[in-house]
C-alpha positions as MATLAB code, in Angstrom:
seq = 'XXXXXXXXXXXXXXXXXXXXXXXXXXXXXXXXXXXXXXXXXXXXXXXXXXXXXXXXXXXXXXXXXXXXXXXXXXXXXXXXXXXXXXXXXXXXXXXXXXXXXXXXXXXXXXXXXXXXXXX';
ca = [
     138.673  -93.975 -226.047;
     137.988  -93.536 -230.017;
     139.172  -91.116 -232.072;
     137.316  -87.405 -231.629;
     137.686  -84.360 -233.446;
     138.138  -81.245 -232.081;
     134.701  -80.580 -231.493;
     133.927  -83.804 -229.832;
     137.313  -83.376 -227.786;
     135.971  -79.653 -226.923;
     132.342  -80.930 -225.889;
     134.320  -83.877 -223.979;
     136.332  -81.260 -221.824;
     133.539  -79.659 -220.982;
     131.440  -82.330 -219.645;
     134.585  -83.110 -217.548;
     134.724  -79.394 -216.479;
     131.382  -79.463 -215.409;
     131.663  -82.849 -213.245;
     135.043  -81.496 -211.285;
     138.559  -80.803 -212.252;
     140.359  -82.034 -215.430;
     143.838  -83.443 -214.816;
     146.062  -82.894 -217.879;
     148.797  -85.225 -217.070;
     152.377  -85.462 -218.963;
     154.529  -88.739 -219.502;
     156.968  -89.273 -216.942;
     160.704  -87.693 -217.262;
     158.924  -84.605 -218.854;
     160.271  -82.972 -221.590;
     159.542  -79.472 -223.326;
     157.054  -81.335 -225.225;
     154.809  -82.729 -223.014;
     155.374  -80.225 -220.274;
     154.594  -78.030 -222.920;
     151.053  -79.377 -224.408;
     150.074  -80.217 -220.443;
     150.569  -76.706 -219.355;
     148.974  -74.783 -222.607;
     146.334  -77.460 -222.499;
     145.479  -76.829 -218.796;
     145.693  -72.830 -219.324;
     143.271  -73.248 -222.170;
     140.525  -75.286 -220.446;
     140.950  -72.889 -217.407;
     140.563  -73.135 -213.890;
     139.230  -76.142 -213.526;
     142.137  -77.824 -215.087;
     145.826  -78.641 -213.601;
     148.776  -79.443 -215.485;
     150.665  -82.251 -213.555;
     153.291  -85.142 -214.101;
     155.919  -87.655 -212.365;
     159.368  -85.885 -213.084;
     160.204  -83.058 -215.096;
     163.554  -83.382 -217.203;
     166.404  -81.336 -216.483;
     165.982  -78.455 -219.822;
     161.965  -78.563 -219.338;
     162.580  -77.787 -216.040;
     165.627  -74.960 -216.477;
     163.027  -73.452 -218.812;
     160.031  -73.116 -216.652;
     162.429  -72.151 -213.902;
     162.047  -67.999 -215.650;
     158.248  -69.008 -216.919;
     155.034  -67.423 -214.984;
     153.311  -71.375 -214.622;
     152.413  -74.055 -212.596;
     153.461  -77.354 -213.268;
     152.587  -79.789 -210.471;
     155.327  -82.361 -209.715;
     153.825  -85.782 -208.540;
     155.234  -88.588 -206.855;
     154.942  -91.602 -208.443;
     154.197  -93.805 -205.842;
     151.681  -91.588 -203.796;
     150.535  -89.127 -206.739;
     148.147  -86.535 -205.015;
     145.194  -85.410 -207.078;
     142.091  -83.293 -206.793;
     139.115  -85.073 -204.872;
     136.891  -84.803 -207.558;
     137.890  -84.949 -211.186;
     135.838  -84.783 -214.098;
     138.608  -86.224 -216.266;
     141.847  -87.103 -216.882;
     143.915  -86.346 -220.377;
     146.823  -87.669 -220.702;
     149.231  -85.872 -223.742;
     152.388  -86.705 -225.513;
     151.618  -90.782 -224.311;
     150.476  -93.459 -226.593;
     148.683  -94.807 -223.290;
     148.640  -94.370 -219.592;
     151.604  -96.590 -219.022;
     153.650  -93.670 -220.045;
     152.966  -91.460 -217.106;
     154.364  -92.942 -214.190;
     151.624  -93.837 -211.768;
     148.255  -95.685 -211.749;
     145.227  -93.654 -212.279;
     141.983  -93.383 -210.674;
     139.896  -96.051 -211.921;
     136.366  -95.035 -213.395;
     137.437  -91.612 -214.385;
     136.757  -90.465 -217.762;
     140.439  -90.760 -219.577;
     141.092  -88.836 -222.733;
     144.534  -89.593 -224.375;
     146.369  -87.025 -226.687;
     149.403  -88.110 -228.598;
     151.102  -86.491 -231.792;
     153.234  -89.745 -232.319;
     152.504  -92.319 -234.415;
     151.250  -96.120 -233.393;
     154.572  -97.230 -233.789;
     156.658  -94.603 -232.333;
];
């Protein structure tokens, strides 16, 4: 996918909104970072969206242990996912590799990352 703005990433959302749920998926072995972005990400789009990833690290997962969200632990080798999804962003990954599990092919894939290309 190319580099969008805000306002292209906002209209992207909501085309995925509108053609079934977004998945906001974390890189494996989450930390407070990407466990982080996925579940303020999925809280902002709303309902339609779930926060989800393959392992959450031992401090992410201490913290969230007191925290009033839901976080939706996947197993990597039989990852279970909403019937119909609109879309699928991926955050804190320079690509998909990152996460743990293959996705659905054909689905619309958005991928957020704060890191550099060579990081």
């Amino acid at each position: 996918m190319a580099d969008l703005d805000l306002s292209e990433l906002s209209d992207w959302i909501s085309k995925a909104s509108d053609n079934g749920a977004v998945v906001v998926v974390t890189h494996r072995n989450g930390d407070m970072d990407t466990i982080g972005s996925g579940l303020v990400l999925a809280q902002t789009i709303g309902p339609s969206a779930r926060a989800c990833g393959v392992h959450i690290g031992t401090l992410a997962k201490r913290i969230m242990k007191g925290a009033d969200v839901i976080f939706h632990s996947l197993d990597s080798k039989r990852p279970i996912l909403p019937r119909n999804i609109g879309g699928i962003i991926v955050v804190d990954s320079a690509s998909p590799g990152q996460i743990g599990f293959d996705l659905p092919d054909s689905t619309p894939l958005c991928i957020i990352d704060h890191h550099g290309a060579a990081s």
